[in-house]
KOLBATI-436354 format. One record per residue: residue number from 1; chain; x, y, z of N, C-alpha, C in turn. Coordinates in nm, 3 decimals, always signed. Layout:
N
R   n chain   neast  nnorth     nup  caeast canorth    caup   ceast  cnorth     cup
R NUM     A       X       Y       Z       X       Y       Z       X       Y       Z
...
END
This chain:
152
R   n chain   neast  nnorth     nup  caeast canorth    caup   ceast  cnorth     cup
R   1     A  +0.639  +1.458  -0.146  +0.592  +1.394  -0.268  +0.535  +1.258  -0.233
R   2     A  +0.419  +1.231  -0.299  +0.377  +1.119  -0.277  +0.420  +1.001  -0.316
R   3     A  +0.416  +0.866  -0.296  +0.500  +0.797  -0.329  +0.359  +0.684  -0.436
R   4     A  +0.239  +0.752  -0.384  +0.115  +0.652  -0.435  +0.134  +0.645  -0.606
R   5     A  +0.058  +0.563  -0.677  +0.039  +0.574  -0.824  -0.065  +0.634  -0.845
R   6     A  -0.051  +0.695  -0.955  -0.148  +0.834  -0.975  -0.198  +0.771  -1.105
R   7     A  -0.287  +0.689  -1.134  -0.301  +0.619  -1.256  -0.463  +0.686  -1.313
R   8     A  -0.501  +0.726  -1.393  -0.608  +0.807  -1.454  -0.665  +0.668  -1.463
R   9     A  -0.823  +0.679  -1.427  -0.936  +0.561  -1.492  -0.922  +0.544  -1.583
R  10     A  -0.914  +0.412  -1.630  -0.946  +0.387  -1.810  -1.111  +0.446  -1.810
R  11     A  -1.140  +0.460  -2.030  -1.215  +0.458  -2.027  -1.371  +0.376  -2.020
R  12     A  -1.293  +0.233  -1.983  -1.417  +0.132  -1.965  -1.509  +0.143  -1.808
R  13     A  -1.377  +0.207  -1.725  -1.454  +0.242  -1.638  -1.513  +0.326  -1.556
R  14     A  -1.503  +0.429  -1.666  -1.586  +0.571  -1.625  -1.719  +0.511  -1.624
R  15     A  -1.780  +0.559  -1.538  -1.960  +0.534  -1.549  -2.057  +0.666  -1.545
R  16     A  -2.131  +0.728  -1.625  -2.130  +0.862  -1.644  -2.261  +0.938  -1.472
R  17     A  -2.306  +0.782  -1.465  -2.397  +0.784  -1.313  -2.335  +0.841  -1.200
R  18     A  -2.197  +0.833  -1.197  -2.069  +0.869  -1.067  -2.060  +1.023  -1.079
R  19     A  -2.000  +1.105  -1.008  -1.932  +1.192  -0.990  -1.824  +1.183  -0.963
R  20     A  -1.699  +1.261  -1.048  -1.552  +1.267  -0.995  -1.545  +1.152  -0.800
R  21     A  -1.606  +1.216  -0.743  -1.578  +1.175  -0.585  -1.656  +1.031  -0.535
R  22     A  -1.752  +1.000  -0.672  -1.865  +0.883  -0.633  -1.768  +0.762  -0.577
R  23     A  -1.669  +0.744  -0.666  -1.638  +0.583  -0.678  -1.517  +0.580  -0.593
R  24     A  -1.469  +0.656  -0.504  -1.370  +0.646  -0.399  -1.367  +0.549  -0.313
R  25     A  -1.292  +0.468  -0.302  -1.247  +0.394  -0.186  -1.211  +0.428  -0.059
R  26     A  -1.279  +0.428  +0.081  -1.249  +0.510  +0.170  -1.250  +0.337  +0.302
R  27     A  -1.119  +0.238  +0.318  -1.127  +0.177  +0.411  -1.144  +0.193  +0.532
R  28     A  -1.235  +0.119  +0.587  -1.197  +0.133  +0.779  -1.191  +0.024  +0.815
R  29     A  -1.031  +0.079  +0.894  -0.967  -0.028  +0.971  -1.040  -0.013  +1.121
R  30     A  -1.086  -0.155  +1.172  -1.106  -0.168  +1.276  -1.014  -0.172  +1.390
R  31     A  -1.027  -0.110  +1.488  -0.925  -0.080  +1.563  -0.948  -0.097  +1.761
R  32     A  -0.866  -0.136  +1.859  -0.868  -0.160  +1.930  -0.829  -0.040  +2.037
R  33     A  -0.745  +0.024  +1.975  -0.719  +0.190  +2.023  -0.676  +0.294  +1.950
R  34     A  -0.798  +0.367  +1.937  -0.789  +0.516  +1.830  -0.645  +0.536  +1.846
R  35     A  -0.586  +0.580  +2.002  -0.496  +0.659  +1.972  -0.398  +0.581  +1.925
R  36     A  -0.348  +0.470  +1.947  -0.264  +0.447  +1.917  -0.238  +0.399  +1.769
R  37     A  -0.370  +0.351  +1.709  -0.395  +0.340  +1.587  -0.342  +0.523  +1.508
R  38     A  -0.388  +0.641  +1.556  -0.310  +0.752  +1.514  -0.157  +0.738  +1.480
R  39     A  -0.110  +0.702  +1.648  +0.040  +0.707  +1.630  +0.084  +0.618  +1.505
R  40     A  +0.081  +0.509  +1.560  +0.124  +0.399  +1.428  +0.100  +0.447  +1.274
R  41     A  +0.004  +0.528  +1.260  -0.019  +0.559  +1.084  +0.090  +0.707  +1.073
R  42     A  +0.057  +0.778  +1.167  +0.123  +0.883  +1.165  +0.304  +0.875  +1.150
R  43     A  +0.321  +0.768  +1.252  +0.496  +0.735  +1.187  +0.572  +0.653  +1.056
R  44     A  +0.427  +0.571  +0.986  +0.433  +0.542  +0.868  +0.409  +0.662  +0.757
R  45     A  +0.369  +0.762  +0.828  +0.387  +0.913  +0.740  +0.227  +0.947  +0.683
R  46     A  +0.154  +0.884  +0.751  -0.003  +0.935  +0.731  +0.010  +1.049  +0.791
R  47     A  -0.067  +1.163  +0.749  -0.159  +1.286  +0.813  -0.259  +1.245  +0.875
R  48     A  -0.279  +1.247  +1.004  -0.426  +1.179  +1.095  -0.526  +1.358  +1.139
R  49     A  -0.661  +1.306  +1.160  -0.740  +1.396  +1.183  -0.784  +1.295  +1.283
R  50     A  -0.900  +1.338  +1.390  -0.971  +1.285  +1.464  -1.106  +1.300  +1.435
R  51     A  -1.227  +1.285  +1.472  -1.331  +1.291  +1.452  -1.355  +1.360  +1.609
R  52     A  -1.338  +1.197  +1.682  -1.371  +1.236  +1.813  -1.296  +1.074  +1.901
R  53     A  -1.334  +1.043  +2.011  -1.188  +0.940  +2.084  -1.224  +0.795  +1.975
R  54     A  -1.336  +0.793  +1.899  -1.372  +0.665  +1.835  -1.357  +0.623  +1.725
R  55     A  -1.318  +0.773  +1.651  -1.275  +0.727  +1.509  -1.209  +0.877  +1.430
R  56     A  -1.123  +0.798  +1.350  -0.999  +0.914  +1.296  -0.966  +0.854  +1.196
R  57     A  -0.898  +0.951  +1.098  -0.873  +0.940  +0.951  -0.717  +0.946  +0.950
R  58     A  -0.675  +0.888  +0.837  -0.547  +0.907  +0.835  -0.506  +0.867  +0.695
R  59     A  -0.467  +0.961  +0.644  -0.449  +1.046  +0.503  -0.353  +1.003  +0.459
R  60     A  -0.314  +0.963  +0.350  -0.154  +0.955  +0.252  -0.169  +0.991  +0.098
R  61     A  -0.155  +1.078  +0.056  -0.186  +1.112  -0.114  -0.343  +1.119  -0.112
R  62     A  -0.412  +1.001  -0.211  -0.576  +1.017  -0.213  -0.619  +0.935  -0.125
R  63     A  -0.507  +0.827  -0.049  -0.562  +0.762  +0.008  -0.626  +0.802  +0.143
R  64     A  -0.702  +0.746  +0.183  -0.784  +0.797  +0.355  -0.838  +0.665  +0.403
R  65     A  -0.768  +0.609  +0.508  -0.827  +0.475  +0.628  -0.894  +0.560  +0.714
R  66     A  -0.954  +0.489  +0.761  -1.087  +0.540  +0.825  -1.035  +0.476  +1.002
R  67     A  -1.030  +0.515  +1.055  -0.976  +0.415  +1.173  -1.128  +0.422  +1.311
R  68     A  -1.155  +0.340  +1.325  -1.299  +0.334  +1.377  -1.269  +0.219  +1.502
R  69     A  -1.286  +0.284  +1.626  -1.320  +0.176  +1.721  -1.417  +0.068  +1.741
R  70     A  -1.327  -0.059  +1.746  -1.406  -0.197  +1.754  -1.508  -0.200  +1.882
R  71     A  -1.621  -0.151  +1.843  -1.724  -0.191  +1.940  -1.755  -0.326  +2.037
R  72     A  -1.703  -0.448  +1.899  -1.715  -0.547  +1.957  -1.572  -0.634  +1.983
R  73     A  -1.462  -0.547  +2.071  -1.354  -0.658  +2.079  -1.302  -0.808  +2.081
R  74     A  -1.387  -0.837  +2.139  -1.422  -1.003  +2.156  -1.456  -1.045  +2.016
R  75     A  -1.468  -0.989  +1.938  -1.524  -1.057  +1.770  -1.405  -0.941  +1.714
R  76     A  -1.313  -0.922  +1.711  -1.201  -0.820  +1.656  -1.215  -0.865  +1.508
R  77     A  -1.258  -0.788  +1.433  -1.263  -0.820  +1.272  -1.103  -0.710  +1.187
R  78     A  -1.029  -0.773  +1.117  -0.915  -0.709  +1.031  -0.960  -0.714  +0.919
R  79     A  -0.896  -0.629  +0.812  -0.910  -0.551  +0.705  -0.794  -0.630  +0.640
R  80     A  -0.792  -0.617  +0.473  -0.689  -0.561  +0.404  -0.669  -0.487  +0.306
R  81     A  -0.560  -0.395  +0.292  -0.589  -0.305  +0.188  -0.463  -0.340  +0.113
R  82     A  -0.470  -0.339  -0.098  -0.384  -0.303  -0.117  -0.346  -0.156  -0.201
R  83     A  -0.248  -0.108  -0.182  -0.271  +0.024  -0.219  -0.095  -0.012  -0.300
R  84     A  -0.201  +0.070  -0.465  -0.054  +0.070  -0.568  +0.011  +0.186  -0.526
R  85     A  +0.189  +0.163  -0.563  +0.302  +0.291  -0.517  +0.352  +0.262  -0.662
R  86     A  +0.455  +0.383  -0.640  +0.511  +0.362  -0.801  +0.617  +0.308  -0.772
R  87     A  +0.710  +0.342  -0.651  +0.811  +0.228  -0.586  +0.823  +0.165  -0.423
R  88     A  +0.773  +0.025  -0.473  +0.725  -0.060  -0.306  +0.848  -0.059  -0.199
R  89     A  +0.965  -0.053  -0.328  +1.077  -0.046  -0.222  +1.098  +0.060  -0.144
R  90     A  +1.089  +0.179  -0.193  +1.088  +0.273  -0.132  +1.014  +0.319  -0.026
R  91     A  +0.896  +0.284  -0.044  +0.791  +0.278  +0.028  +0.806  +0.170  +0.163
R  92     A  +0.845  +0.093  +0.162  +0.918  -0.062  +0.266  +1.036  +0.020  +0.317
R  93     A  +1.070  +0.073  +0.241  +1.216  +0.153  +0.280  +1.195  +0.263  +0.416
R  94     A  +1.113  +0.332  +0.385  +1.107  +0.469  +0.455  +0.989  +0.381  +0.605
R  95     A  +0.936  +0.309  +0.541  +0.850  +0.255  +0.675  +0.965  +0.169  +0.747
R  96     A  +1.059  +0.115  +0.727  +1.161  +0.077  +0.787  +1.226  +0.185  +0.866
R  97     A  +1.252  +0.260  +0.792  +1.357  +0.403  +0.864  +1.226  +0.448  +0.979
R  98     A  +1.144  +0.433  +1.003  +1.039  +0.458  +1.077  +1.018  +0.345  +1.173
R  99     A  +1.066  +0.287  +1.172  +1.060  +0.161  +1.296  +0.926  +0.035  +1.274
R 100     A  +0.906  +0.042  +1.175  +0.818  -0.052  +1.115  +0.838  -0.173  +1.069
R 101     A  +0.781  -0.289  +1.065  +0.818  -0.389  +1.011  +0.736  -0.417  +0.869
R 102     A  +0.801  -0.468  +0.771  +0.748  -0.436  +0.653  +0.822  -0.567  +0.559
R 103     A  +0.724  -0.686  +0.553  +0.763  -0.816  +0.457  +0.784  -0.778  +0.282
R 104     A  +0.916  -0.837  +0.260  +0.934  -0.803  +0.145  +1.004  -0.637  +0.075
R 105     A  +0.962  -0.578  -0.002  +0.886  -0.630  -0.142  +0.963  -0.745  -0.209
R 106     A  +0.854  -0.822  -0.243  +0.934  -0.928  -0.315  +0.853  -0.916  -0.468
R 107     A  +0.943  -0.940  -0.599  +0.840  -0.948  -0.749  +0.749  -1.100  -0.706
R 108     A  +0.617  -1.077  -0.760  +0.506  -1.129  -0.749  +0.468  -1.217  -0.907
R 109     A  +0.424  -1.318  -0.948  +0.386  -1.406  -1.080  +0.263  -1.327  -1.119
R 110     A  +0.226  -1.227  -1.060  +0.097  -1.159  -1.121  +0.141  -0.991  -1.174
R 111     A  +0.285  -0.976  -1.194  +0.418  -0.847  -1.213  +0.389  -0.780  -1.160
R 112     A  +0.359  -0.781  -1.012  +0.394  -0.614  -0.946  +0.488  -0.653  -0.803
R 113     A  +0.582  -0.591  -0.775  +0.640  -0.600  -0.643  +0.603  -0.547  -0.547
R 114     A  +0.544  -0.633  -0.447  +0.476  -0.645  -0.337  +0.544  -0.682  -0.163
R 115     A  +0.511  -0.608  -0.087  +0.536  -0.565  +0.071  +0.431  -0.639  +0.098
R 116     A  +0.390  -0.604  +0.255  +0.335  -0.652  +0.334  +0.375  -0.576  +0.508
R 117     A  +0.216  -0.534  +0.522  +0.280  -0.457  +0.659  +0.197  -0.487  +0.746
R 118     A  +0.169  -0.489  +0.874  +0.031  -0.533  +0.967  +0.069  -0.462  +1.088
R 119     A  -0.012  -0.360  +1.084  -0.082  -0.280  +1.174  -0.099  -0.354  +1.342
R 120     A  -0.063  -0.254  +1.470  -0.080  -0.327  +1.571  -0.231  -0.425  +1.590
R 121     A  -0.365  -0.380  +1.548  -0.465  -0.443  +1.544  -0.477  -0.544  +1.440
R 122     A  -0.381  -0.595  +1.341  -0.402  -0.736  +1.274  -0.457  -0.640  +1.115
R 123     A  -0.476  -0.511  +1.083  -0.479  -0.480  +0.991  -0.406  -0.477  +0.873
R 124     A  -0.387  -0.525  +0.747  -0.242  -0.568  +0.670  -0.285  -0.449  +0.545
R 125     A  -0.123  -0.398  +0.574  -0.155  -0.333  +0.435  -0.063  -0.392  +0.312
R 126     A  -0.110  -0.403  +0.190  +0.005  -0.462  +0.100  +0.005  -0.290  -0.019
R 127     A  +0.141  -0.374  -0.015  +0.227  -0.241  -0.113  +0.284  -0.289  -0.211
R 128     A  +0.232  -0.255  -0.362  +0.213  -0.327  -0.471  +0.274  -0.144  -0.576
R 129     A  +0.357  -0.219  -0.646  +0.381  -0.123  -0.768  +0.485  -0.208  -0.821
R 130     A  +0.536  -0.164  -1.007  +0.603  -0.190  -1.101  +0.733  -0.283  -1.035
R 131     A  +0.783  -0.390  -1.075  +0.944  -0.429  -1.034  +1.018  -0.339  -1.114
R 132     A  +1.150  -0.327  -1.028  +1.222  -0.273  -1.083  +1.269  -0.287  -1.228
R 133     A  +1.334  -0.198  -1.294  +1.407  -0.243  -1.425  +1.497  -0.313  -1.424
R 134     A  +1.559  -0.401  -1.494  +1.661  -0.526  -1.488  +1.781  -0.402  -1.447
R 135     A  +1.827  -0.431  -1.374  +2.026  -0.356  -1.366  +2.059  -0.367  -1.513
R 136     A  +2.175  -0.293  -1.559  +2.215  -0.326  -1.677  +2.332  -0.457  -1.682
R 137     A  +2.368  -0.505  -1.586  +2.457  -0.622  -1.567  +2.368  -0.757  -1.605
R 138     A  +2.271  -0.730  -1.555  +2.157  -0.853  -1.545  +2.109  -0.861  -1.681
R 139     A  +2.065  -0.737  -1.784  +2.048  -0.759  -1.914  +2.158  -0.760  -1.977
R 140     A  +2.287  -0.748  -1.966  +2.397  -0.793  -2.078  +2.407  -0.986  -2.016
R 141     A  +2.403  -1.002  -1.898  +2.420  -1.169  -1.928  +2.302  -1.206  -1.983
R 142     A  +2.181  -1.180  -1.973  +2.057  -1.273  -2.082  +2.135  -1.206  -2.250
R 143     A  +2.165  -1.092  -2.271  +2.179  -1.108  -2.384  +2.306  -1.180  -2.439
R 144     A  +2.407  -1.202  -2.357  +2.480  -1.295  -2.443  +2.490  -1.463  -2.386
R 145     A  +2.374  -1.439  -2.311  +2.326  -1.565  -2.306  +2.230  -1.644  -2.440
R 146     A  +2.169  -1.562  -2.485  +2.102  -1.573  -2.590  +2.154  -1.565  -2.723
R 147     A  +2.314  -1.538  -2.701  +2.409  -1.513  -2.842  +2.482  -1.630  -2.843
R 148     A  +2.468  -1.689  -2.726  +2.603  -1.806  -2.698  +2.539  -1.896  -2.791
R 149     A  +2.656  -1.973  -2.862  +2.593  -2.149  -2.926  +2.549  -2.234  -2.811
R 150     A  +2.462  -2.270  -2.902  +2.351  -2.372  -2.848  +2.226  -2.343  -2.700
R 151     A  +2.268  -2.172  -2.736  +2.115  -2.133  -2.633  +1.992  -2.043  -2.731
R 152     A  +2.013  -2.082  -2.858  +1.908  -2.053  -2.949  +1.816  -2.147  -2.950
END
């Protein structure tokens, strides 16, 4: 099961010029070694394909990175992607159980709880979905915090 958010386009931004497949996002991460750029996505739980030794795909839900050898190493250019989940923790979670290092998720002032992961080539991916729901311990003290005298 995927862990991505499956969120339908609004209708402001259907554009009737597109096709279903027009408006896809398809990143490429620049990379210093195909293969090992494989391994690394593949133990974060991507599906990888190859093309050929210079560039390979690597799949998670709709998402697809493009992984493309840096022609010009000496000028090494990084990416970032963020890609919504429906839970970041989980997602931080299982890339942990995978030997990954993975900042956060921490809740964000713009409401989504957000990771942070970077790829052996300097590529960062951020992992953004919903904060959790309050515990129910955490909403009975605001509410009788808000009953107590003199916190009206």
């Amino acid at each position: 099961m995927s862990r991505l958010s499956q969120q339908p386009p609004r209708e402001a931004d259907r554009d009737p010029r597109w096709s279903e497949t027009s408006g896809r996002v398809r990143p490429v991460f620049s990379v210093l070694d195909v293969e090992r750029a494989v391994d690394h996505y593949q133990r974060l739980g991507f599906t990888t394909e190859s093309h050929d030794e210079t560039y390979a795909f690597a799949h998670w839900g709709n998402l697809v990175i493009h992984l493309a050898l840096d022609e010009h190493p000496e000028a090494h250019m990084t990416a970032v992607l963020y890609v919504h989940v429906d839970d970041s923790d989980a997602v931080a979670a299982d890339w942990h159980k995978a030997g990954m290092e993975v900042v956060g998720p921490e809740n964000q002032d713009y409401g989504q709880r957000a990771g942070t992961h970077v790829d052996p080539d300097g590529n960062v991916t951020r992992l953004g979905g919903p904060p959790p729901p309050p515990t129910p311990q955490l909403a009975d003290r605001h509410s009788h915090r808000r009953s107590a005298p003199g916190n009206r």
